[in-house]
N, C-alpha and C positions, 0 to 999 in steps of 0.2 A: 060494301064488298068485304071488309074485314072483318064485320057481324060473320057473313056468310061463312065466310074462311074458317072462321072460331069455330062456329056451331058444327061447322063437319067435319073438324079436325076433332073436337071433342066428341061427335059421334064414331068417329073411326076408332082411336084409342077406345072407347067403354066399349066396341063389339068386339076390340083385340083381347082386352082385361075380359069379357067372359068369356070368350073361346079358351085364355089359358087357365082361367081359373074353373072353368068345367071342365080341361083335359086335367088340370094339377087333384081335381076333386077326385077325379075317376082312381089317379097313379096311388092311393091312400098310403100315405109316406110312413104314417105306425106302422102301417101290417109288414111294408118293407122293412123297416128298421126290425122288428121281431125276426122278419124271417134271417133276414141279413145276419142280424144280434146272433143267432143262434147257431150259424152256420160256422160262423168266426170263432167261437167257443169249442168247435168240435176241434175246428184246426188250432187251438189254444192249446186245449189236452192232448195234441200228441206232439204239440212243440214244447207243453210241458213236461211231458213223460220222457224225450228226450234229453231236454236238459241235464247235465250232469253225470250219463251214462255213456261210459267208453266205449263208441263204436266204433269199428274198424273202416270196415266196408265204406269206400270211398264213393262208390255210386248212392250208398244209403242216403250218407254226409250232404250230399249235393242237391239231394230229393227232400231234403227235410229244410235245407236251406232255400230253394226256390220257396217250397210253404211257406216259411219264416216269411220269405220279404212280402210273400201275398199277404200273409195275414196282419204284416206291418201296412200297406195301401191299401186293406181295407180295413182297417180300424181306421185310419186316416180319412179317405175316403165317407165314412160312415158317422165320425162324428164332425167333418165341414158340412154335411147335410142336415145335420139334425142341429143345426147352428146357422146355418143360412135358412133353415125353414121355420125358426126361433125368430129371426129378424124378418123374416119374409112377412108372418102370422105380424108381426107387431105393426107393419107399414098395411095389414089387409084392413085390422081392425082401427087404426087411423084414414082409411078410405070410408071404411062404412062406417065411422062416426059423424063424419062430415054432412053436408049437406049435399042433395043429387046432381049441383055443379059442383065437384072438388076440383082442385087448379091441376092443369095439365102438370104439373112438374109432379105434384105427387102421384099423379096418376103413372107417368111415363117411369117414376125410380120404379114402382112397385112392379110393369111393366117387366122392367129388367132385369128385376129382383126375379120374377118367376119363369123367366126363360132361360134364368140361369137355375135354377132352382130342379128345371125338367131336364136339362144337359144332365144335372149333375145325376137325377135321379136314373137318367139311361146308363152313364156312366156305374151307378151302383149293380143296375141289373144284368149287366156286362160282366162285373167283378164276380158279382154273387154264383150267375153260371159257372165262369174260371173257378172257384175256387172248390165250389160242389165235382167236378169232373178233379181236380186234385185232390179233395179228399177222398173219393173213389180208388183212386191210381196210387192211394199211399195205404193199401187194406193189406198187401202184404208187408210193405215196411212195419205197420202195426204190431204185424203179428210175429216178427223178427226180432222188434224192439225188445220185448224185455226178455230175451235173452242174453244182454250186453247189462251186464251189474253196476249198480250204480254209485258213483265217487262220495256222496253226500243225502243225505234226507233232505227234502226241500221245508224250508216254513211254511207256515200257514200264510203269511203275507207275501206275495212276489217282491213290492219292496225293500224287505230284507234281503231277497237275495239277489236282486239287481246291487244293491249296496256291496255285496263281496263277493261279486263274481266279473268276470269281463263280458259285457252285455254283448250279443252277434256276433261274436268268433268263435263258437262252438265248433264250425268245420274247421276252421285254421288250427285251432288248438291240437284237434284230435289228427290232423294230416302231418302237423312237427311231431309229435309225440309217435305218431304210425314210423315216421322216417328212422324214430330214432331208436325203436324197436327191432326195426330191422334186421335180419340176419342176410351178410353175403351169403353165397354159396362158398362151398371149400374151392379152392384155389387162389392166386395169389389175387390178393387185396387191397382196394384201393380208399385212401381217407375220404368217403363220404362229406360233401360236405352241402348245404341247405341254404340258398340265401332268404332274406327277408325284407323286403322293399315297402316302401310308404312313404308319402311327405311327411314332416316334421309334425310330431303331439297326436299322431294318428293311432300309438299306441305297440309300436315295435318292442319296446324294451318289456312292456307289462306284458305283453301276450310271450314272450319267450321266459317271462318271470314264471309264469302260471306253467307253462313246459315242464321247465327245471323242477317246480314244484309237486306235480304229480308222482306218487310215490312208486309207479313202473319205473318211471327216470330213476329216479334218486337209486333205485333198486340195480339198476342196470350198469349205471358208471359211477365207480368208486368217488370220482372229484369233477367239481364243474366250477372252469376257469374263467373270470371273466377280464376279457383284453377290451380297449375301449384309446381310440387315438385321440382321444377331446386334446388330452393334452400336446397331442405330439401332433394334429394336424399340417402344421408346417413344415415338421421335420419328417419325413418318411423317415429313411434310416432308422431316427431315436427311436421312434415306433417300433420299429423292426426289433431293435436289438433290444427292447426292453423285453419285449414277447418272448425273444429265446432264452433271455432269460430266467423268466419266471415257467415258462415252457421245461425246463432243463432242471431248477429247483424242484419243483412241483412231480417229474416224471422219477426223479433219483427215488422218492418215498413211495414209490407204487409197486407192485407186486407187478412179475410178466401177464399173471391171468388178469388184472384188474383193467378195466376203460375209461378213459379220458374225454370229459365232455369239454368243449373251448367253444365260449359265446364270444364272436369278435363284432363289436356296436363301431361302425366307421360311419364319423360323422364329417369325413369329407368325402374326396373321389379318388382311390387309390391308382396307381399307376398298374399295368400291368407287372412290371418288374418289381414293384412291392409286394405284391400279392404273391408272386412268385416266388419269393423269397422268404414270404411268412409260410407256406403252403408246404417246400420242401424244409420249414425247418419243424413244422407240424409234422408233418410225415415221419422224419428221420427222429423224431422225440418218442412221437405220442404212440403204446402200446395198440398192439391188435384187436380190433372193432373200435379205437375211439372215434369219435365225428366234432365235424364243427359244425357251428352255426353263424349266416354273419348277417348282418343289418345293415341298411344303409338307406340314405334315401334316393342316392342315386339308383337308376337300374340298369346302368354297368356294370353292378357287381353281381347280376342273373350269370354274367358267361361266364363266373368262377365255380359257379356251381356243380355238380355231380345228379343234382335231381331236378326235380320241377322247382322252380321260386315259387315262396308265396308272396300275394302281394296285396297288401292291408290299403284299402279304400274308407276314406271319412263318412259315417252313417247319412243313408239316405234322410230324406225328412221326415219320410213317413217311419223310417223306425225310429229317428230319433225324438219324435212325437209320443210314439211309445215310451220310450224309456222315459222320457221327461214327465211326461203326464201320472206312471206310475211312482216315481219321485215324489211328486209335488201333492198329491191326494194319499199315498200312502194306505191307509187300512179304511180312508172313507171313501163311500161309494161317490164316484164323477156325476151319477146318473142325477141324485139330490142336490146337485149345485151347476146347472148348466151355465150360469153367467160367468161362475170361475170358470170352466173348461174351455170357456169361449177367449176369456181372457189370458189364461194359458195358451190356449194353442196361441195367440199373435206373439206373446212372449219368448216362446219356443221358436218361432219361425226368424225372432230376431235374434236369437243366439245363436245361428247359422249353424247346428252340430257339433257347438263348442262346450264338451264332456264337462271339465273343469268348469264351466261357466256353469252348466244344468246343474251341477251337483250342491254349488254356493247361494243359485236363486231359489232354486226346489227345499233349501233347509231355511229361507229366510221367508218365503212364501207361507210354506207349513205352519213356521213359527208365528204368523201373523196372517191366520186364516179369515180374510173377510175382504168385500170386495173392493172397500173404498183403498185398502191396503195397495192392492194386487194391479187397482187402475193408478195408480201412482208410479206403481214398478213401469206399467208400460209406458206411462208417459215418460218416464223417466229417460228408459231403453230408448225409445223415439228421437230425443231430445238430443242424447249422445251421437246415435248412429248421426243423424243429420249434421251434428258438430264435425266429426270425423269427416264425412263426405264435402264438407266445406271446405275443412283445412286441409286435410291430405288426399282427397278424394278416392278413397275408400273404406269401407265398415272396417269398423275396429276388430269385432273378431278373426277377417282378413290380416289385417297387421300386426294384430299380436299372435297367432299363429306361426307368424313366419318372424315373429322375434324381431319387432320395429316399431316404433312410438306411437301408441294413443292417446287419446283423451279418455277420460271418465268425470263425470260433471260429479259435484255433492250434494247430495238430496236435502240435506238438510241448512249448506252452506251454499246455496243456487251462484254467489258472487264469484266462488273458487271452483278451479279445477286441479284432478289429479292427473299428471302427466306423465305416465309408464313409461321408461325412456327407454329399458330392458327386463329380460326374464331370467332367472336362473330354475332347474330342476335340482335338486336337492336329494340327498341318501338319506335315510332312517337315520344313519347315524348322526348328521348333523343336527348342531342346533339351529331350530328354526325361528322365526322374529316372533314376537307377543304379539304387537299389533294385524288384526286380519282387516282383510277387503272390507269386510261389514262395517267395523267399525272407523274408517276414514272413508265411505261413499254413504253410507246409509248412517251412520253416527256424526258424533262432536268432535270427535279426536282430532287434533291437529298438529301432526310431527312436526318439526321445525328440522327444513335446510332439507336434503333427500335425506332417504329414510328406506328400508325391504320392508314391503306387508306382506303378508301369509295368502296367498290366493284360495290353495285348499292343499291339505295332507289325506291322498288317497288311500283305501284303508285293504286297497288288495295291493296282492305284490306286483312291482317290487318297493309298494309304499315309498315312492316318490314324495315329497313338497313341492310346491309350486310357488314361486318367491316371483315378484315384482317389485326392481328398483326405480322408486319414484319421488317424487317432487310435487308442493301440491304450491298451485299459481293463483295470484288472484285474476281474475278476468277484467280486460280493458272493456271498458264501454265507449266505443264507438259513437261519436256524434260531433257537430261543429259546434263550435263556438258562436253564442249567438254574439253579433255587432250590438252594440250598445248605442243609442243615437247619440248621436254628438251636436252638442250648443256653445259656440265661442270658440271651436277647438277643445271643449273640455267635456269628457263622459259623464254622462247624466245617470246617476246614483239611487 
């Protein structure tokens, strides 16, 4: 009976395995992949031609941003196919080396290897329609586009200029800068003011840096003030009165025609009557057209606003695939090393969209391009995240995100760990530690007693450091004591 059982269950699966693999035969995943390839390239060039050029037009803004995130899910999309049809092809050709009984277990992974393989492929052909019918719908954006001039020359490599630029906030950028352009109408006038919302490392301070930075701003308002309650958190009041302050200092040296920019970074949750207070002593200072801007991560401070908020959201995966992947290959083509790509994207998906993290693996990767390298890093990543979720039960870029103790194991010292117990961000001005990340998880170095390492110094404004104070531990080994037998009452040696 369980001859019988076997031989018709192995005839069921082999009539399943060619039904999919006559339908996978027919879907020919090259010609997909070219047509797809090709499609995404057209929508590349007008998200590149965009890049960098001042556009107003806020419906423009929003239509070139929807593009953007399609052509982030399907570059995504496009290379987990050509990466599952990489490992698909590998399990086919270990079917047909076998003998004409192969064991149902190979049979059945391959099996589910290729009904995931034809999801993903409908899935592709689903995108690929979406995005042909938006690059249709974007033929007059196109042809609006280069009439908005453009801030910079791009390089030759996009690498370079993911490196000094703020990657996907291109509408955010141009929608503060549109506010702060602004002209009221004659009549009386009121302070303008913009809030700016996001969790914590989401990139509030850098994208208002880049504002400031654009030389319409700079052109527009004589000074631009930067208020910030780090320190005065618990004291509203100090707060307060430190602002009027430098508010009062600041306004005596300005001509009546000149405008006053004031960026207020509140990094806690201000009361109404604080705000109220900072707002009429703004008013009563700051000359005709200045504005503010304020930050926060709460979004309680939307209802102090005068316009729309903006509000900064952490990179999908699919664009932060993008960004990470053009980091990590740089000016070599992806297409000549599929096994790194492969092994990138797992790497990428365990950095959960943590900037600072891509920018440090993407330079250590590059630097030690090969792949015995590269599967080390992800064992490595694996090893961690699983320690984290042991002890404190959750991923580490979760926790140090929100500025709370991790673990980081040493690649080279497996016995010790490093234990981040806090974060500091850092000004250009400061001096920052010698020792970096690389060298005490991936190196020899071994500080003695805690110690700040250098995480990364970002090289766009407002050029931030990224400092972690840590401690590195040796690791318990866990196990019992074996009993030793015992003869006469005396352990035996």
């Amino acid at each position: 009976m369980e001859m019988l059982l076997s031989a018709l269950l192995g005839e069921g699966i082999t009539r399943s395995l060619n039904f999919f693999i006559s339908k996978s035969s027919k879907l020919q995943p090259h010609d997909m992949e070219d047509g797809f390839h090709r499609v995404l390239l057209r929508a590349q060039v007008i998200i590149d031609e965009a890049t960098g050029r001042h556009i107003t037009n806020h419906a423009m803004l929003q239509k070139l941003d929807m593009l953007r995130g399609s052509m982030h899910r399907g570059y995504y999309m496009l290379d987990s196919f050509r990466y599952q049809f990489i490992n698909g092809q590998d399990a086919r050709d270990q079917i047909m080396s076998q003998s004409l009984s192969p064991s149902k277990v190979t049979y059945f992974k391959y099996f589910c290897h290729l009904k995931r393989k034809i999801l993903i492929f409908e899935q592709l052909q689903k995108m690929l329609d979406n995005l042909r019918s938006m690059i249709l719908d974007m033929e007059e954006v196109v042809i609006f586009l280069t009439s908005y001039r453009r801030s910079y020359r791009q390089p030759y490599s996009m690498h370079i200029l993911l490196g000094n630029c703020m990657f996907g906030r291109q509408m955010e950028v141009e929608l503060a800068i549109n506010f702060l352009l602004h002209t009221q109408a004659q009549g009386p006038q009121e302070l303008e003011v913009m809030p700016i919302v996001g969790p914590g490392k989401v990139g509030k301070s850098t994208l208002v840096a880049h504002v400031c930075k654009d030389e319409r701003v700079r052109d527009r308002f004589s000074k631009i003030l930067w208020l910030c309650d780090h320190d005065f958190k618990d004291d509203e009041l100090a707060f307060i009165e430190e602002c009027t302050v430098k508010l009062e200092n600041l306004v005596t040296n300005l001509n009546k025609d000149e405008r006053l920019l004031v960026v207020v970074e509140l990094v806690g949750d201000p009361t109404e009557d604080a705000w109220n207070s900072l707002y009429s002593t703004s008013k009563r200072c700051m000359p005709r057209g200045s504005k503010i801007i304020v930050t926060s991560r709460s979004d309680k401070v939307v209802r102090f606003g005068t316009t729309r908020a903006i509000t900064l959201k952490f990179l999908t995966q699919e664009a932060f695939w993008y960004f990470f992947k053009i980091l990590v290959f740089g000016s070599v083509d992806p297409d000549m090393h599929p096994r790194l790509v492969q092994l990138a994207m797992e790497i990428a998906k365990m950095l959960k969209g943590f900037i600072s993290g891509a920018n440090v693996i993407s330079s250590l990767l590059r630097d030690n391009f090969g792949i015995q390298f590269w599967y080390k890093v992800l064992t490595f990543f694996r090893g961690s995240i699983q320690k984290n979720i042991s002890e404190f039960g959750e991923h580490p870029s979760d926790r140090l995100s929100q500025d709370r103790p991790a673990q980081l194991g040493r690649v080279s010292i497996p016995s010790e760990e490093v234990l981040v117990s806090h974060q500091y961000q850092y000004s250009s001005q400061k001096e920052i530690p010698k020792i970096g990340i690389l060298d005490v998880v991936f190196g020899s170095i071994k500080p003695l007693g805690k110690f700040d390492m250098l995480l990364w110094r970002s090289h766009i404004p407002p050029y931030y450091s990224y400092v972690y104070a840590c401690e590195i531990r040796e690791l318990k080994i866990a196990g019992a004591k074996r009993k030793r037998p015992m003869r006469s009452g005396a352990a035996l040696c």
